[in-house]
Structures are given as C-alpha cells and as structure tokens.
C-alpha positions as YAML, in Angstrom:
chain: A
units: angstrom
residues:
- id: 1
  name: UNK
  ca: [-4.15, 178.37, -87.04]
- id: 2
  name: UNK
  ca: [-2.29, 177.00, -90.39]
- id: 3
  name: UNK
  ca: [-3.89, 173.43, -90.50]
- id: 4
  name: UNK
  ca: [-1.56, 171.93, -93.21]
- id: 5
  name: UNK
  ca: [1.37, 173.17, -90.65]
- id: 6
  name: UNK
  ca: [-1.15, 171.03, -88.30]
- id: 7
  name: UNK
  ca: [-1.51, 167.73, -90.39]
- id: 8
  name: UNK
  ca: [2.47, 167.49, -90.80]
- id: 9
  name: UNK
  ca: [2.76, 168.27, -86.87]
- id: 10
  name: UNK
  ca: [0.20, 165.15, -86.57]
- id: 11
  name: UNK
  ca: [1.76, 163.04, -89.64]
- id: 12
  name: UNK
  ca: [5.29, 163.77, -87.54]
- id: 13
  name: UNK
  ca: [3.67, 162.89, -83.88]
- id: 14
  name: UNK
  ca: [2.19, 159.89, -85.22]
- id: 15
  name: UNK
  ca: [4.76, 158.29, -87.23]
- id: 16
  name: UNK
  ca: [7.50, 158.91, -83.73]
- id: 17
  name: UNK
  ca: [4.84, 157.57, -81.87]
- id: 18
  name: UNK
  ca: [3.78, 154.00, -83.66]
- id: 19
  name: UNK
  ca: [7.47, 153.00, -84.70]
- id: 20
  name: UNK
  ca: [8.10, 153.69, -81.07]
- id: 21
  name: UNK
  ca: [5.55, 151.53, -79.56]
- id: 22
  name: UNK
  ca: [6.45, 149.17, -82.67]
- id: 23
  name: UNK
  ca: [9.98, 149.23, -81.01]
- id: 24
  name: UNK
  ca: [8.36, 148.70, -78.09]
- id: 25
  name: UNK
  ca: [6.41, 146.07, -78.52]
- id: 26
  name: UNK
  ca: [8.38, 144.44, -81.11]
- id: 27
  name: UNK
  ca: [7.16, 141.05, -80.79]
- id: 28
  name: UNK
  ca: [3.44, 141.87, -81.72]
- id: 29
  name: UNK
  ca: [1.92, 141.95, -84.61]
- id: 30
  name: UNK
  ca: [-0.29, 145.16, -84.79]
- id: 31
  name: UNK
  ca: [-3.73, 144.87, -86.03]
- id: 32
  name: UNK
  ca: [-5.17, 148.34, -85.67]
- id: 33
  name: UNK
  ca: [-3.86, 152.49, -85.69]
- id: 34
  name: UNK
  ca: [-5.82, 154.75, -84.40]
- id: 35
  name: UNK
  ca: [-5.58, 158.94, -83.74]
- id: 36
  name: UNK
  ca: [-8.78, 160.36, -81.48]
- id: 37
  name: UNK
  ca: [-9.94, 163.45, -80.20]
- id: 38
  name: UNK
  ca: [-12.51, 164.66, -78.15]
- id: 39
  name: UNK
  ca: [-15.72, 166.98, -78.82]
- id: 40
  name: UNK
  ca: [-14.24, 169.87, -78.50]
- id: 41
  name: UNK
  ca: [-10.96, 168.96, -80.73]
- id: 42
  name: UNK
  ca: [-8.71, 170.22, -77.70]
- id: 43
  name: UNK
  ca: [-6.69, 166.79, -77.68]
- id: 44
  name: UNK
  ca: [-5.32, 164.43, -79.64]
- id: 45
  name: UNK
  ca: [-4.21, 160.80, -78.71]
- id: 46
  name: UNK
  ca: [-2.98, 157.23, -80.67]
- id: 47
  name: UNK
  ca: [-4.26, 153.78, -79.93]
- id: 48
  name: UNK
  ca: [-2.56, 150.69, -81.43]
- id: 49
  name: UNK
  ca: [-3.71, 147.55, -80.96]
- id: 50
  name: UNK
  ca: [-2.18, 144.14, -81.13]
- id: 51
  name: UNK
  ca: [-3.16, 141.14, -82.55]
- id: 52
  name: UNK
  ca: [-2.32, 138.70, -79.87]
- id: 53
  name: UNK
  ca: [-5.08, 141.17, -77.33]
- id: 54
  name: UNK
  ca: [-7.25, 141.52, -80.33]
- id: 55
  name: UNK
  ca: [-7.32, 137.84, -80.35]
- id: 56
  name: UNK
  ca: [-7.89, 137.51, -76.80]
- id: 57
  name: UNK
  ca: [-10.37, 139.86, -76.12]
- id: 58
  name: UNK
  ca: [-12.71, 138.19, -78.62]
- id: 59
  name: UNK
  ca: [-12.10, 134.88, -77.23]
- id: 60
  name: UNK
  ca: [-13.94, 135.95, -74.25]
- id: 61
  name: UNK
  ca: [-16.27, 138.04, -75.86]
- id: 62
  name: UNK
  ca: [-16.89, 136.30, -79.26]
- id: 63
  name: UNK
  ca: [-20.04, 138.22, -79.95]
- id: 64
  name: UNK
  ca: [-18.34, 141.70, -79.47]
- id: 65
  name: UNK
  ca: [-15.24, 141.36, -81.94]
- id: 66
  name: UNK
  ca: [-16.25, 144.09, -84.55]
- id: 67
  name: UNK
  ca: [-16.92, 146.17, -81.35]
- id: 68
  name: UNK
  ca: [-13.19, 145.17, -80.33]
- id: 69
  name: UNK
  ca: [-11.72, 145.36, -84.07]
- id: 70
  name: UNK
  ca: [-13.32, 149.08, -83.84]
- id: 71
  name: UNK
  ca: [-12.90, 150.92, -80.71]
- id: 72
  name: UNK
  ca: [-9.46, 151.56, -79.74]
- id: 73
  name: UNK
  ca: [-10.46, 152.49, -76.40]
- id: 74
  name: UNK
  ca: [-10.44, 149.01, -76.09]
- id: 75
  name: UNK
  ca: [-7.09, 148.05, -77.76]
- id: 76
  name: UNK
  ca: [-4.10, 147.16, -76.10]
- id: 77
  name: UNK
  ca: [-1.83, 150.53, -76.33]
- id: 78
  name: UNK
  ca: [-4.80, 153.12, -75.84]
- id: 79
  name: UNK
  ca: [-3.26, 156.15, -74.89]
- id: 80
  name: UNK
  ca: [0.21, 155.08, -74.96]
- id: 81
  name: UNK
  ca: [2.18, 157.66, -76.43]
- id: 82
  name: UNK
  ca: [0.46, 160.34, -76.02]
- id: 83
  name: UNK
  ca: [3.10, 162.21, -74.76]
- id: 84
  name: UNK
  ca: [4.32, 162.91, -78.36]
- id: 85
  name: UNK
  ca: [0.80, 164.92, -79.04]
- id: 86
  name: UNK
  ca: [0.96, 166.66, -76.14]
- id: 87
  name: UNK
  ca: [2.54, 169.93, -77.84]
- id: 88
  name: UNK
  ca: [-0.17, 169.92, -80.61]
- id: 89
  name: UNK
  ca: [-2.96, 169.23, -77.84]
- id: 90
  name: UNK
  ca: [-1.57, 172.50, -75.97]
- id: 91
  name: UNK
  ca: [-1.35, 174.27, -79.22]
- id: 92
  name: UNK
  ca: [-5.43, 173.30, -79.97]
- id: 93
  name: UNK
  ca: [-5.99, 174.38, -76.12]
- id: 94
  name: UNK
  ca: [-4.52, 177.94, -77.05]
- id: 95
  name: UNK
  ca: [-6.19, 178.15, -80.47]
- id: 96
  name: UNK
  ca: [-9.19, 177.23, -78.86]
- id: 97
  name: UNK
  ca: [-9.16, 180.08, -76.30]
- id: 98
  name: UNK
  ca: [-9.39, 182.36, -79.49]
- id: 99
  name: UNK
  ca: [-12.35, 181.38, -80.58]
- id: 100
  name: UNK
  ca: [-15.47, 184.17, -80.87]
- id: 101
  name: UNK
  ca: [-18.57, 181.90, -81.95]
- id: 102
  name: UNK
  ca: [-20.20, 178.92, -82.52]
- id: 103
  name: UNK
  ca: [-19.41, 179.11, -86.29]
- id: 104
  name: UNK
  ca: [-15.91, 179.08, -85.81]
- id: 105
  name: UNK
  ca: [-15.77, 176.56, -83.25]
- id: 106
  name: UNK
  ca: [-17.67, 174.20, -85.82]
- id: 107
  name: UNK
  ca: [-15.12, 175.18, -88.37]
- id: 108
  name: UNK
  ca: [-11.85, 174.34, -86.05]
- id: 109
  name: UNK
  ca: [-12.66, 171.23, -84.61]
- id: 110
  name: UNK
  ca: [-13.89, 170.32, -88.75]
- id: 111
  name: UNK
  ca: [-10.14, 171.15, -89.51]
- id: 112
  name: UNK
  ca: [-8.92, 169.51, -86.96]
- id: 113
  name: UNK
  ca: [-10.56, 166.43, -87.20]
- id: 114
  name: UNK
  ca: [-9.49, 166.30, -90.88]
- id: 115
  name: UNK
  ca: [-5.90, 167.08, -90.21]
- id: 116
  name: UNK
  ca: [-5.82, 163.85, -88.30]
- id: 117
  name: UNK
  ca: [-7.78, 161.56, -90.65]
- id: 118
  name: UNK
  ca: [-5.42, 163.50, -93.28]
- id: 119
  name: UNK
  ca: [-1.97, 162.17, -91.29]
- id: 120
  name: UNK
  ca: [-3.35, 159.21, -91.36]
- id: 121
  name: UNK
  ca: [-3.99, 159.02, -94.80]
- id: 122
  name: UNK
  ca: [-0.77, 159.73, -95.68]
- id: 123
  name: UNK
  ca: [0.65, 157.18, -93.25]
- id: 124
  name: UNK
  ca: [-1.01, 154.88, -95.07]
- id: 125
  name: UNK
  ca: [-0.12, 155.94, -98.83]
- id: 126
  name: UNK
  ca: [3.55, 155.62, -97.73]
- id: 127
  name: UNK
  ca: [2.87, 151.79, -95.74]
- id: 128
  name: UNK
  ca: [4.20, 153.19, -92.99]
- id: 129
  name: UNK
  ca: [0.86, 151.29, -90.78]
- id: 130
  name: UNK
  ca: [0.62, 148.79, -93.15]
- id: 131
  name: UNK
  ca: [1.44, 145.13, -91.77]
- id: 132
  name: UNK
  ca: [1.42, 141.30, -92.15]
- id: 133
  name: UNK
  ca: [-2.46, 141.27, -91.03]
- id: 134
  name: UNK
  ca: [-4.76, 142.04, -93.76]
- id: 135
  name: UNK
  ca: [-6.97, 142.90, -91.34]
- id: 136
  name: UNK
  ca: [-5.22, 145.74, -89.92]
- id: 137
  name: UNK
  ca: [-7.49, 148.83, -89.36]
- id: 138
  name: UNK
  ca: [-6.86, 152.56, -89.21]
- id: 139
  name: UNK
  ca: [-9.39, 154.66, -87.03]
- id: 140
  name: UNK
  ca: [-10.24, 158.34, -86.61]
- id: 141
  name: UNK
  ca: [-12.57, 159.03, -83.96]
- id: 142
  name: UNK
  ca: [-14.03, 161.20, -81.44]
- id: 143
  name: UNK
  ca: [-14.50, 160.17, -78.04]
- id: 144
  name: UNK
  ca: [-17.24, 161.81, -76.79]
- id: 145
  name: UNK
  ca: [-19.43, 162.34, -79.76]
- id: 146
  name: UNK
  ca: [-22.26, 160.39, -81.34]
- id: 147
  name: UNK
  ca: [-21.89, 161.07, -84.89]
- id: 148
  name: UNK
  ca: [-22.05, 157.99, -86.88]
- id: 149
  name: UNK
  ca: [-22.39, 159.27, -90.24]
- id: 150
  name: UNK
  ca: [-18.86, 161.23, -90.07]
- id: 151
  name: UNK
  ca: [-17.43, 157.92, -88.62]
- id: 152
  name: UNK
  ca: [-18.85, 155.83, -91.54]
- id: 153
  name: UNK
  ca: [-17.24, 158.50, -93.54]
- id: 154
  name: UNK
  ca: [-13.27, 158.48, -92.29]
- id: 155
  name: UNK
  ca: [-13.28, 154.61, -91.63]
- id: 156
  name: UNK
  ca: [-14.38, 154.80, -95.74]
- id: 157
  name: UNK
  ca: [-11.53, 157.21, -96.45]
- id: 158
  name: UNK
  ca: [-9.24, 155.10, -93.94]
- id: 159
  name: UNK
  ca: [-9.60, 151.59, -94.75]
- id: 160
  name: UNK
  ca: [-10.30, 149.15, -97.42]
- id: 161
  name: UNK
  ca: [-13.78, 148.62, -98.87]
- id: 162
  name: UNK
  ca: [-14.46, 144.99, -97.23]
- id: 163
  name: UNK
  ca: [-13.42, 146.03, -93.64]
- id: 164
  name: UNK
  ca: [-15.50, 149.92, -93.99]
- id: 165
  name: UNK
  ca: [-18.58, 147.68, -94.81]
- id: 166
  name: UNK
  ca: [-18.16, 145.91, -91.72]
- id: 167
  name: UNK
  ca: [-17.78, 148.97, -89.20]
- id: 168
  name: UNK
  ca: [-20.72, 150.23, -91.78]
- id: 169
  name: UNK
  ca: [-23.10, 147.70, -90.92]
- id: 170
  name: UNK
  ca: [-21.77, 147.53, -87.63]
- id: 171
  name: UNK
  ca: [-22.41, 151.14, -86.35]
- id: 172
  name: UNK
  ca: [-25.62, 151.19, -88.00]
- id: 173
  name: UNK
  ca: [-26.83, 148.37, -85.76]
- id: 174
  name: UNK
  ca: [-26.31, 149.63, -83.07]
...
C-alpha cells in the first residue's frame, strides 16, 4: 500500500467531509475535529463537535469537561460522515487481508495511523479546521486501544501547547 497516496485520500475525505457537515450545520460554531480508527486500523471515521453541545454537555457534567473537550465519541457529529471514508476503510480491509505476520501488521496500522494524524496536520497548516474558538481541538485516536503515550504524542503534534498539556495531565490521571 502507497501511504502518501493514503494521507491525500484521507486529507481529501476529510476536508469533503467537515465543510460538509460545516454546511450542514452552519449555524454552529465547531469546537473540535477529530479522524479515529480502530485497533486493527481497518476503519477510519470523523467526529466534529460543536460548541453549543460542548457547552451543554459540561453543564451537566461540570466535572467531566476535559473528558468531553477530548473524546469525540462524545461530540455532537460522531460518526457523521463517514460515508466519505468508506472507500479508504474498504481499501485498509483489503490491504489488511494481505498481511503475513505480526511485524507487518504493527507496521500498517503505524502507517496508517500516521497518515491520518498527517491529513490532519495539513488541514491545519492550511486553516482549513481552524475557527473563531481558540479552544478548538484536533484529535487522532484509536477506539479500542489503551495507549496513552501515542495519544499524548499526536494531540502534541495536533494542537497547541496550552490545550496538549491539558489532555497531558488529563490522560495521565486517569
């Protein structure tokens, strides 16, 4: 598999996908951009989340807002869009079928993983998910895995320094 074929298929997916839940949902003001996958790197799907359902989900659950601010399971368009992944998920499903060992399953789902926090990167560089709130976050993450290090690591690469502190000091917690 040619994975800088595979971060401009993602960077492409993406960008249709937020400026048409942007369209959308025109009146909100979006807050947080997210791109997961799953253990096995055989899917990917976006997450955006507003402000207004940011807002309200801490008001009744003041104590859990970084949790909110930083699991877009939890945001307000989880999932939403996925249709325009769903080639590049079937492509991963087929690559994945070719796979001989353990060695190179480590080494695809590594690639794929940073083929996503890559598009999103670049999303960034060009302000295509920045907004008004300063507080806007970007997210990579996997949704079945516990690895908090590589977390701490793509919320650095993703986000400014203030708001990677806080998911920093948050995840380690926890």
């Amino acid at each position: 598999m040619d994975f800088d074929t595979l971060r401009s298929e993602i960077e492409e997916a993406s960008q249709k996908c937020f400026s048409a839940l942007k369209h959308k949902y025109s009146e909100d003001d979006f807050c947080g951009y997210s791109l997961y996958s799953d253990s096995s790197a055989m899917s990917i799907s976006p997450a955006l989340n507003s402000k207004k359902h940011f807002d309200l989900m801490c008001a009744d659950d003041p104590e859990d807002s970084t949790y909110y601010r930083w699991s877009p399971g939890e945001w307000a368009y989880e999932s939403e869009g996925a249709e325009f992944f769903q080639e590049i998920s079937k492509q991963l499903i087929d690559e994945s079928k070719k796979i001989k060992n353990q060695e190179q399953f480590i080494n695809f789902k590594a690639n794929v993983y940073e083929a996503c926090v890559q598009s999103l990167e670049n999303l960034s560089s060009i302000g295509f998910l920045n907004n008004r709130e300063e507080d806007s976050v970007i997210v990579f993450t996997v949704s079945d895995s516990e690895d908090p290090e590589e977390e701490v690591k793509w919320i650095e690469r993703l986000n400014k320094k203030e708001l990677s502190d806080e998911f920093t000091n948050w995840i380690h917690s926890l």
